[in-house]
PyMOL Python script that loads the backbone (N, CA, C, O; Angstrom):
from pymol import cmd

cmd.read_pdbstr("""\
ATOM      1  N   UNK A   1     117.642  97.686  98.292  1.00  0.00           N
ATOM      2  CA  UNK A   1     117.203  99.027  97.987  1.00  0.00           C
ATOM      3  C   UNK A   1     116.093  98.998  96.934  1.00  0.00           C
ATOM      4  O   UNK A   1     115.178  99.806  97.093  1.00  0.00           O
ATOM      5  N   UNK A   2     116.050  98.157  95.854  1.00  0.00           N
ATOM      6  CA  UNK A   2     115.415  98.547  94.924  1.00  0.00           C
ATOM      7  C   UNK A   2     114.261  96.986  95.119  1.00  0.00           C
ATOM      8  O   UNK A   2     113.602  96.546  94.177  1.00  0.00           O
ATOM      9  N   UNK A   3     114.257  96.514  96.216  1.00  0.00           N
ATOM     10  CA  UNK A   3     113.467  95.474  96.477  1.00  0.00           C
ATOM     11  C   UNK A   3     112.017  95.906  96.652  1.00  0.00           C
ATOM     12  O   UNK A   3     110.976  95.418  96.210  1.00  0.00           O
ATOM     13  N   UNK A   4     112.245  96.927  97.398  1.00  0.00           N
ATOM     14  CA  UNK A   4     111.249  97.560  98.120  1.00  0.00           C
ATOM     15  C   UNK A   4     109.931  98.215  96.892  1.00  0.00           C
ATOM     16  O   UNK A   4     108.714  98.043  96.826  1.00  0.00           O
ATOM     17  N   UNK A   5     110.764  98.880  96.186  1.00  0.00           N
ATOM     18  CA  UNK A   5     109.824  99.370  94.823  1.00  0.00           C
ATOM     19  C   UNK A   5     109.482  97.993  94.323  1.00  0.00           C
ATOM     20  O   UNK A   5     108.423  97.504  94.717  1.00  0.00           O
ATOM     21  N   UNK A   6     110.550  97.040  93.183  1.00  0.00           N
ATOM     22  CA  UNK A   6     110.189  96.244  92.812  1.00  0.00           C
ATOM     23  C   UNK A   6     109.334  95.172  93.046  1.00  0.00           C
ATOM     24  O   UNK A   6     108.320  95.014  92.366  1.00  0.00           O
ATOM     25  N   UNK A   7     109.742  94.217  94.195  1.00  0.00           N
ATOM     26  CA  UNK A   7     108.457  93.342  94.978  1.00  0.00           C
ATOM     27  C   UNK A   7     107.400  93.523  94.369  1.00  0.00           C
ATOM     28  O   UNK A   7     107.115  92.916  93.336  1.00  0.00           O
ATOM     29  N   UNK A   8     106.543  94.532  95.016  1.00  0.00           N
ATOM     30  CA  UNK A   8     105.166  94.562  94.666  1.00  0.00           C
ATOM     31  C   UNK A   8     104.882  94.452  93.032  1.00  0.00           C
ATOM     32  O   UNK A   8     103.989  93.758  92.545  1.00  0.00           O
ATOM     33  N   UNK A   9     105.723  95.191  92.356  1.00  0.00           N
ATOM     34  CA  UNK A   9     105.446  95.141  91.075  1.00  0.00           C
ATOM     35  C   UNK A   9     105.437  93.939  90.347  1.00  0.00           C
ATOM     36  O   UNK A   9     104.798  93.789  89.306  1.00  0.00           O
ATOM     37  N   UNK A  10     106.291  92.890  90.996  1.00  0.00           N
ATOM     38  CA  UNK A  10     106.672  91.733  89.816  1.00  0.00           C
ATOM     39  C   UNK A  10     105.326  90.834  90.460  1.00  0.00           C
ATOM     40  O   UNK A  10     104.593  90.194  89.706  1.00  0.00           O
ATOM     41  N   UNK A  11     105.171  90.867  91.532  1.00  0.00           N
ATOM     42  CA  UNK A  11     103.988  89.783  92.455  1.00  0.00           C
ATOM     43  C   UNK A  11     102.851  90.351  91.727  1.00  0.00           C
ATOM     44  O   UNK A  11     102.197  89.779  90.855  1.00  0.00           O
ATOM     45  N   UNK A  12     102.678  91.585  92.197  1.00  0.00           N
ATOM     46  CA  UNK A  12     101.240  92.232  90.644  1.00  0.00           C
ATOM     47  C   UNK A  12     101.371  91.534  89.461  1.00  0.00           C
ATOM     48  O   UNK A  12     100.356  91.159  88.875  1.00  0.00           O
ATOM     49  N   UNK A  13     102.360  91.327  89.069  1.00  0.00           N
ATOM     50  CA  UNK A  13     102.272  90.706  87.303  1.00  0.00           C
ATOM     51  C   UNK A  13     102.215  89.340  87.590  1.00  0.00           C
ATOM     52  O   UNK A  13     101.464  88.555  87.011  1.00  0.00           O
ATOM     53  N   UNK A  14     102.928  89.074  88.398  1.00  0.00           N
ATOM     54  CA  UNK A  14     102.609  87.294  88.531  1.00  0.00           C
ATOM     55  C   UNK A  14     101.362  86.873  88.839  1.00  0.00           C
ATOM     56  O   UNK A  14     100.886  85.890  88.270  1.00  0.00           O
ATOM     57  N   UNK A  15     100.669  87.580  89.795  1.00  0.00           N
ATOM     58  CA  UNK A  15      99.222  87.177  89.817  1.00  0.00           C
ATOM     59  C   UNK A  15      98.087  87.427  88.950  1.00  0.00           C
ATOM     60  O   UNK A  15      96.978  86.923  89.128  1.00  0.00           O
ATOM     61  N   UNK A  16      98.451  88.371  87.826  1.00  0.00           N
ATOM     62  CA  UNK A  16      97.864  88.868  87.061  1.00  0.00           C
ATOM     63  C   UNK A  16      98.399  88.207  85.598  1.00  0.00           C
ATOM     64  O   UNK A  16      97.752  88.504  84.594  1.00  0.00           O
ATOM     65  N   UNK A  17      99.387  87.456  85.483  1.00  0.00           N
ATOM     66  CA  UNK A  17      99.866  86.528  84.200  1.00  0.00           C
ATOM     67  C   UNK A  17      99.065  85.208  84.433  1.00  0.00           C
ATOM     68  O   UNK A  17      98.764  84.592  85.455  1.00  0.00           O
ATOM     69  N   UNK A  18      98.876  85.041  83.347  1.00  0.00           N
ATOM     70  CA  UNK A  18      98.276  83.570  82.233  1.00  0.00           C
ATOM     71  C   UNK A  18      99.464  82.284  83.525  1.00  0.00           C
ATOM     72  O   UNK A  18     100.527  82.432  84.127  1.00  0.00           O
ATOM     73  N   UNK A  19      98.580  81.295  83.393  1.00  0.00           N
ATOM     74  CA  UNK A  19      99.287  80.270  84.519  1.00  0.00           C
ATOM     75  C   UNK A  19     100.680  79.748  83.578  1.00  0.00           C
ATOM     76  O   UNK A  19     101.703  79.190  83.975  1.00  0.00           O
ATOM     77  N   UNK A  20     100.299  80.146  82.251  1.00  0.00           N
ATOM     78  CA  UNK A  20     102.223  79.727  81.308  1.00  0.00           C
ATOM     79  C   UNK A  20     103.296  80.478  81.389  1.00  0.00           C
ATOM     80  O   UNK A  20     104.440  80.317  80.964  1.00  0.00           O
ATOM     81  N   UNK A  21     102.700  81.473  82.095  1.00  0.00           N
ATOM     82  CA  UNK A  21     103.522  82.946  81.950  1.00  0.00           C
ATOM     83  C   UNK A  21     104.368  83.452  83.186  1.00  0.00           C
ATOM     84  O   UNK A  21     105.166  84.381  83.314  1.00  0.00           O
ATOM     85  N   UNK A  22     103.750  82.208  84.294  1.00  0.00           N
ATOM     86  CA  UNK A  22     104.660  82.937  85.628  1.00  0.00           C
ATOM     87  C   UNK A  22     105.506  82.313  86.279  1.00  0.00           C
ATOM     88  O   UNK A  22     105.874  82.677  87.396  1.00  0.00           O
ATOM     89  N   UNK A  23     105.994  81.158  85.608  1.00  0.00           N
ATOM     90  CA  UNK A  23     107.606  80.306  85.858  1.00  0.00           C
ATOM     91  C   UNK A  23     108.206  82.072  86.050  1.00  0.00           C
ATOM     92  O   UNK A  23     108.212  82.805  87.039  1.00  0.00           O
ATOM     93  N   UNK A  24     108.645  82.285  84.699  1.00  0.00           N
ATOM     94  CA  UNK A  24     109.844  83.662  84.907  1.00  0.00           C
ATOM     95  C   UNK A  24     109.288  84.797  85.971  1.00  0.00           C
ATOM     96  O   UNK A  24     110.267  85.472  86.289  1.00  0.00           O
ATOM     97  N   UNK A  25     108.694  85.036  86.311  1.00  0.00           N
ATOM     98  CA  UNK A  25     107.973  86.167  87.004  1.00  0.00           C
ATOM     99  C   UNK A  25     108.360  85.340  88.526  1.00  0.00           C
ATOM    100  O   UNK A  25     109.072  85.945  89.327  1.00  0.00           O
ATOM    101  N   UNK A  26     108.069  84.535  88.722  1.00  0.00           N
ATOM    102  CA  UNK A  26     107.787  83.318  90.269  1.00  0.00           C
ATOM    103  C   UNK A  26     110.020  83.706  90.697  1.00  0.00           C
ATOM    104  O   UNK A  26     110.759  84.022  91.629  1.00  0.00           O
ATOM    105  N   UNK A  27     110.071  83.309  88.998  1.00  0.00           N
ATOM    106  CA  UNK A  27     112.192  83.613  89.453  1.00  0.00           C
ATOM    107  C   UNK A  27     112.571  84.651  89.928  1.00  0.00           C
ATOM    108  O   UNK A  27     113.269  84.774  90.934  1.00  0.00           O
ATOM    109  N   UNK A  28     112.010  85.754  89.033  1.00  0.00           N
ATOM    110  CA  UNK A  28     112.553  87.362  89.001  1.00  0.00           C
ATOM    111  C   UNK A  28     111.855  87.341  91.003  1.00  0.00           C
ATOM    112  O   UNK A  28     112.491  87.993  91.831  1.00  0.00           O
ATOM    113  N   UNK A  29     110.812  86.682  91.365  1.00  0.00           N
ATOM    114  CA  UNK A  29     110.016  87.548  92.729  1.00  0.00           C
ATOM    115  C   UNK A  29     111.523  86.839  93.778  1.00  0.00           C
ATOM    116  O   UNK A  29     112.088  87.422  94.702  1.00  0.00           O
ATOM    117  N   UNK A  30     111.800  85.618  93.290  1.00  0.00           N
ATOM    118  CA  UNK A  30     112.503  84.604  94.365  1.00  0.00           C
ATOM    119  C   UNK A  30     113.813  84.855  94.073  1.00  0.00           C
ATOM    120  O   UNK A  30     114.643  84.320  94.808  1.00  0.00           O
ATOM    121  N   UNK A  31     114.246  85.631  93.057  1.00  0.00           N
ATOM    122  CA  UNK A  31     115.595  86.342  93.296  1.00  0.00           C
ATOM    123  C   UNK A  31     115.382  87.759  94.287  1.00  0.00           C
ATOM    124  O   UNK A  31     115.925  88.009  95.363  1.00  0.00           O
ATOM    125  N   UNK A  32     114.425  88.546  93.536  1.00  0.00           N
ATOM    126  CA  UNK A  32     114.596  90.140  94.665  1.00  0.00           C
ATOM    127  C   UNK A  32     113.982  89.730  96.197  1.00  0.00           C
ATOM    128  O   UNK A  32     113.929  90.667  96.994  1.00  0.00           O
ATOM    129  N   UNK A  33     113.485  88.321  96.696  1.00  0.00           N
ATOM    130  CA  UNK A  33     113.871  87.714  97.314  1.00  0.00           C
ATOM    131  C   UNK A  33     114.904  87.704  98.551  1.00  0.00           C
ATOM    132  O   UNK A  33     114.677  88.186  99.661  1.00  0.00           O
ATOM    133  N   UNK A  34     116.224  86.980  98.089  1.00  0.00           N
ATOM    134  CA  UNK A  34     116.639  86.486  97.905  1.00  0.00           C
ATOM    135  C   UNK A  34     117.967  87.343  98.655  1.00  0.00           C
ATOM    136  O   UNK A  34     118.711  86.965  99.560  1.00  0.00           O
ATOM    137  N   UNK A  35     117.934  88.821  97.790  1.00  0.00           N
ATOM    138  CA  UNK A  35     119.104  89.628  97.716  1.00  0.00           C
ATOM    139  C   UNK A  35     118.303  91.107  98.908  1.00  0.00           C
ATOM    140  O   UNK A  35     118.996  91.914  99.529  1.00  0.00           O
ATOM    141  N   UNK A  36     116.900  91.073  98.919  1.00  0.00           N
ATOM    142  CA  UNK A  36     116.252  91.892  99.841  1.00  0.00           C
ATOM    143  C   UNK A  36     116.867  91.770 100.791  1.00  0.00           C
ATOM    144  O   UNK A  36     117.548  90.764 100.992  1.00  0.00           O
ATOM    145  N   UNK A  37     116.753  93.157 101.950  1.00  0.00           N
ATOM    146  CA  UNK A  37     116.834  92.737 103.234  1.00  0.00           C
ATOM    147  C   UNK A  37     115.653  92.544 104.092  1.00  0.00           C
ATOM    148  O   UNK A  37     114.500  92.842 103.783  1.00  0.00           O
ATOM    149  N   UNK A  38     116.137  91.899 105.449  1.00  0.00           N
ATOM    150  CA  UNK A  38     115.390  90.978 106.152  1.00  0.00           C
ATOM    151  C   UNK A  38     113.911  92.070 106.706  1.00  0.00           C
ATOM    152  O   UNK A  38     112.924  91.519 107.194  1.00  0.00           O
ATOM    153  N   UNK A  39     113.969  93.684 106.531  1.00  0.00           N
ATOM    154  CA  UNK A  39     112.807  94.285 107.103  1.00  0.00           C
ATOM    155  C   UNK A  39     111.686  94.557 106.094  1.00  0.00           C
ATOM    156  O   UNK A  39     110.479  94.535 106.334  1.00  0.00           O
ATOM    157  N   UNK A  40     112.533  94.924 104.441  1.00  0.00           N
ATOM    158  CA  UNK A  40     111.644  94.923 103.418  1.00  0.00           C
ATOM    159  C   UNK A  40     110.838  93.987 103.102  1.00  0.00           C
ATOM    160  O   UNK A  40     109.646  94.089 102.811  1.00  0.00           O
ATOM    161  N   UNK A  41     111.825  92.576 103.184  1.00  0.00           N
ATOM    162  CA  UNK A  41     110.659  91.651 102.965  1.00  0.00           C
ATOM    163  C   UNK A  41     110.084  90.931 103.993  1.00  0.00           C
ATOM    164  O   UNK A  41     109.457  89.882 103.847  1.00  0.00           O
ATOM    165  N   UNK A  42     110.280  91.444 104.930  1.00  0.00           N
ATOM    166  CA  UNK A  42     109.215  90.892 106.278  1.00  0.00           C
ATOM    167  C   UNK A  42     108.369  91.685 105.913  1.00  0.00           C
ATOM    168  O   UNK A  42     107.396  91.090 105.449  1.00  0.00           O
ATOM    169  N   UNK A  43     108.267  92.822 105.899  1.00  0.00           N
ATOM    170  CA  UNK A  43     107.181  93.950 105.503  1.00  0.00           C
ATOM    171  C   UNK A  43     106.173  93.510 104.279  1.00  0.00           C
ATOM    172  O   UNK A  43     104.945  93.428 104.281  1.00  0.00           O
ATOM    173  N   UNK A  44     107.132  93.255 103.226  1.00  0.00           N
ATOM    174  CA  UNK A  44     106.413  92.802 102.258  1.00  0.00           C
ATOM    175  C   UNK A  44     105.192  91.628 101.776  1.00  0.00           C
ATOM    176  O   UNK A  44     104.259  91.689 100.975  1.00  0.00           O
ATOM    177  N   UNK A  45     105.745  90.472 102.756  1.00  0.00           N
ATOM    178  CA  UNK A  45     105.637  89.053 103.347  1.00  0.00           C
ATOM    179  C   UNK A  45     104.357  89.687 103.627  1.00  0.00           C
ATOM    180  O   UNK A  45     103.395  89.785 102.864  1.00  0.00           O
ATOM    181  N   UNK A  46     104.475  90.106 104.823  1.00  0.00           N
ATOM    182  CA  UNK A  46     102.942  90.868 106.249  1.00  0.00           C
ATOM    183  C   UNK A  46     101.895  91.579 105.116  1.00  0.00           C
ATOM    184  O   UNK A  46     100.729  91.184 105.133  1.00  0.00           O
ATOM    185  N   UNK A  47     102.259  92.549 104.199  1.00  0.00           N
ATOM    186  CA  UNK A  47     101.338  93.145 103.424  1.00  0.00           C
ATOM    187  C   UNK A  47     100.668  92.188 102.413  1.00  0.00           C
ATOM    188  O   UNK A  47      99.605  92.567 101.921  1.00  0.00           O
ATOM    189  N   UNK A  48     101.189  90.949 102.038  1.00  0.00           N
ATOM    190  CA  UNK A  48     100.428  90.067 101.194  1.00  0.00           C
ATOM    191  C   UNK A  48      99.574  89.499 102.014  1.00  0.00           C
ATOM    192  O   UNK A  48      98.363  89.704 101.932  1.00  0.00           O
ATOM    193  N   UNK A  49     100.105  88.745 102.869  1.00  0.00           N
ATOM    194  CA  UNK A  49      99.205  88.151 103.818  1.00  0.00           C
ATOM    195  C   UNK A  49      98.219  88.950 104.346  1.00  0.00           C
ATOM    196  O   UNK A  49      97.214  88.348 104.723  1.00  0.00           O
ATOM    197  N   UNK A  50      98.235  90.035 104.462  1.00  0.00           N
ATOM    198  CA  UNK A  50      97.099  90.848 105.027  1.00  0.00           C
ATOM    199  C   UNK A  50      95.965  91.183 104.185  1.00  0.00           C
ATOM    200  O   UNK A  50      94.800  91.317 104.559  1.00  0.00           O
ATOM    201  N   UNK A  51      96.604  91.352 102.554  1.00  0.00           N
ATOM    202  CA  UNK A  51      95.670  90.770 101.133  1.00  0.00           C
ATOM    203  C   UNK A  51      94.928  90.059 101.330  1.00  0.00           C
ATOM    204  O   UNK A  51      93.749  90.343 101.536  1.00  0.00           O
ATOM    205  N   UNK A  52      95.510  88.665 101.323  1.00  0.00           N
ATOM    206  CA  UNK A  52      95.235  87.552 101.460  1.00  0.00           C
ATOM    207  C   UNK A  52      93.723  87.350 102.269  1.00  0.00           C
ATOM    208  O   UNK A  52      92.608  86.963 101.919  1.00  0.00           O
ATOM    209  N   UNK A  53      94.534  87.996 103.967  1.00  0.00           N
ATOM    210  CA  UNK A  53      93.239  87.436 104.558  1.00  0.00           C
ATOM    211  C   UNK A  53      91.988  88.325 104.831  1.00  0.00           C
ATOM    212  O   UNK A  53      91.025  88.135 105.573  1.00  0.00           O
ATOM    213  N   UNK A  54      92.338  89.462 103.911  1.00  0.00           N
ATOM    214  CA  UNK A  54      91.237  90.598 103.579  1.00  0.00           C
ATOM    215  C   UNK A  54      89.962  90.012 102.245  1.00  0.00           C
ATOM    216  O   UNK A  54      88.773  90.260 102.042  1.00  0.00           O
ATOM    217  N   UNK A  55      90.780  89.331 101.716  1.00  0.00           N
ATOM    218  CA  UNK A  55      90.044  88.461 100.478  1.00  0.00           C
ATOM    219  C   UNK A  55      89.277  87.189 100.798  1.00  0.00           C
ATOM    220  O   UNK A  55      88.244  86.802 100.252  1.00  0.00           O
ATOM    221  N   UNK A  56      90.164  86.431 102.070  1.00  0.00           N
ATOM    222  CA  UNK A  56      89.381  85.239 102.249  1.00  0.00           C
ATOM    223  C   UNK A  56      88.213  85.608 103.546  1.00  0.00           C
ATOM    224  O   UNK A  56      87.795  84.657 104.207  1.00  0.00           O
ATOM    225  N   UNK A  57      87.812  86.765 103.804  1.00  0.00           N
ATOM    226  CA  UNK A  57      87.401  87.591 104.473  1.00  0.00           C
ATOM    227  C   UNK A  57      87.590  87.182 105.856  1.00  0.00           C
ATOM    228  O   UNK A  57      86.606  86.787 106.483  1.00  0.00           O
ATOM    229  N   UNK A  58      88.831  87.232 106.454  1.00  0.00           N
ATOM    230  CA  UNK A  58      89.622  87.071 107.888  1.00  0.00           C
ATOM    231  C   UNK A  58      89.473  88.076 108.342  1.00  0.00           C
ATOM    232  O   UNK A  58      89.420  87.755 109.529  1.00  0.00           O
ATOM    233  N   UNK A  59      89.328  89.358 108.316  1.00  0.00           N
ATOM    234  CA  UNK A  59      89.542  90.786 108.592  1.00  0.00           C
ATOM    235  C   UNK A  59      89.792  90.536 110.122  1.00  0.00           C
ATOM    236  O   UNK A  59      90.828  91.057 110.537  1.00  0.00           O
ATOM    237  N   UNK A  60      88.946  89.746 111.167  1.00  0.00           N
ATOM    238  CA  UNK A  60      89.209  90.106 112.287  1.00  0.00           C
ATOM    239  C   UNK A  60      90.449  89.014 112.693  1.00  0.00           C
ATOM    240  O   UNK A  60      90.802  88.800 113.852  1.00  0.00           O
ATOM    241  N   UNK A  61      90.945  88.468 111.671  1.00  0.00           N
ATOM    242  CA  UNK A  61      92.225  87.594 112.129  1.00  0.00           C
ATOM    243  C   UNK A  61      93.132  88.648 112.125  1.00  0.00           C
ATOM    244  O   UNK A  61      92.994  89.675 111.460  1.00  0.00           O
ATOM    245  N   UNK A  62      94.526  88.268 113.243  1.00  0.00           N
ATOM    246  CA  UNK A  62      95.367  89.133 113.690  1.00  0.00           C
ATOM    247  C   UNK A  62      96.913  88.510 112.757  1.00  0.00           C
ATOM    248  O   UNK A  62      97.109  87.312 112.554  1.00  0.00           O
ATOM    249  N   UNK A  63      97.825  89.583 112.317  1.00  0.00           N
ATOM    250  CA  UNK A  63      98.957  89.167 111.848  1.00  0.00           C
ATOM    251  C   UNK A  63      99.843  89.268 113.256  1.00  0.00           C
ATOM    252  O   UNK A  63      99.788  90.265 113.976  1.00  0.00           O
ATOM    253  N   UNK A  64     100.657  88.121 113.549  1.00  0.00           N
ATOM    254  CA  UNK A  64     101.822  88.124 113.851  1.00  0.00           C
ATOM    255  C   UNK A  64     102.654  89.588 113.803  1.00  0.00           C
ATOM    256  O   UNK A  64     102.894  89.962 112.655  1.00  0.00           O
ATOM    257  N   UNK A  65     103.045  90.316 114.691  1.00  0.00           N
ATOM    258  CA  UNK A  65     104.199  91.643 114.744  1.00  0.00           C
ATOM    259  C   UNK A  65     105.368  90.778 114.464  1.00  0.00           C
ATOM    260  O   UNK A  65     106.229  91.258 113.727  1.00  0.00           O
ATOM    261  N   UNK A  66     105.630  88.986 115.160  1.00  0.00           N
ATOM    262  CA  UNK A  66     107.105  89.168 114.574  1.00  0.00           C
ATOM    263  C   UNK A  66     106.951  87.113 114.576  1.00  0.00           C
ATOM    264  O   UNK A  66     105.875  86.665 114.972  1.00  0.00           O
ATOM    265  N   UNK A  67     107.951  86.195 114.171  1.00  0.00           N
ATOM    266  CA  UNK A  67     107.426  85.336 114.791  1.00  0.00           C
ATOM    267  C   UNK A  67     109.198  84.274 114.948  1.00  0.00           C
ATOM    268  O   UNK A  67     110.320  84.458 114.476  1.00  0.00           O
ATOM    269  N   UNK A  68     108.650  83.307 115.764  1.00  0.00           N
ATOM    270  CA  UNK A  68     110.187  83.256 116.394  1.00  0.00           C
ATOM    271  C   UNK A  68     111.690  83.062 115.263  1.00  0.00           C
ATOM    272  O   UNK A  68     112.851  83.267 115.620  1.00  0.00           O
ATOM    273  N   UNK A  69     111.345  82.722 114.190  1.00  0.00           N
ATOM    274  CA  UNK A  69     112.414  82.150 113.120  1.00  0.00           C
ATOM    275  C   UNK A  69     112.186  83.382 112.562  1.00  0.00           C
ATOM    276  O   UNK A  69     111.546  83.136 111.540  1.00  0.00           O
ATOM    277  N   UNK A  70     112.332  84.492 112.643  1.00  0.00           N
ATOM    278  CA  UNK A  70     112.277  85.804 111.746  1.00  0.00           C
ATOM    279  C   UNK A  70     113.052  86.488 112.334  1.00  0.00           C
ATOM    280  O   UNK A  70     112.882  86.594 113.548  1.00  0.00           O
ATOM    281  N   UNK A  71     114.277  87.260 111.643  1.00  0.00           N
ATOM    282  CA  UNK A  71     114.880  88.199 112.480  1.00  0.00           C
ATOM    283  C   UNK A  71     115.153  89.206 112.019  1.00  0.00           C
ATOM    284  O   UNK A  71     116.161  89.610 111.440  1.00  0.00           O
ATOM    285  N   UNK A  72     113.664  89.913 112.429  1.00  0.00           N
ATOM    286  CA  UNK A  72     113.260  91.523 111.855  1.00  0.00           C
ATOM    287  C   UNK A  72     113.135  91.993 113.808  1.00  0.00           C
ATOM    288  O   UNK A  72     112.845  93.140 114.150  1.00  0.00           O
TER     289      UNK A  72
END
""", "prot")
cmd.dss("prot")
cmd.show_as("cartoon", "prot")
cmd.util.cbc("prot")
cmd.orient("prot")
């Protein structure tokens, strides 16, 4: 429940903390993780990656809707 808010917030600070600073931040993301369920953080997963390949300028690369070891 509260994955869904949180996620984004702690991954914002982790990418945005000093490289000494995100051991604890890297824990807090890989616990809400951990205890998420399997659609929030598939969702969540898909929206970084779509960051990702908006930055490495992929735009016309396609995300995966689902892929076989995922069970969303």
């Amino acid at each position: 429940m509260y994955a869904k808010n949180w996620l984004p917030e702690l991954f914002n600070a982790f990418v945005a903390a000093p490289a000494g600073r995100r051991a604890a931040l890297a824990g807090a993301v890989s616990a809400y993780a951990v205890v998420a369920d399997a659609e929030t953080l598939s969702r969540f997963f898909r929206g970084v990656l779509a960051k990702l390949l908006k930055v490495r300028g992929s735009q016309h690369a396609q995300l995966p809707t689902a892929c076989d070891h995922c069970h969303v």
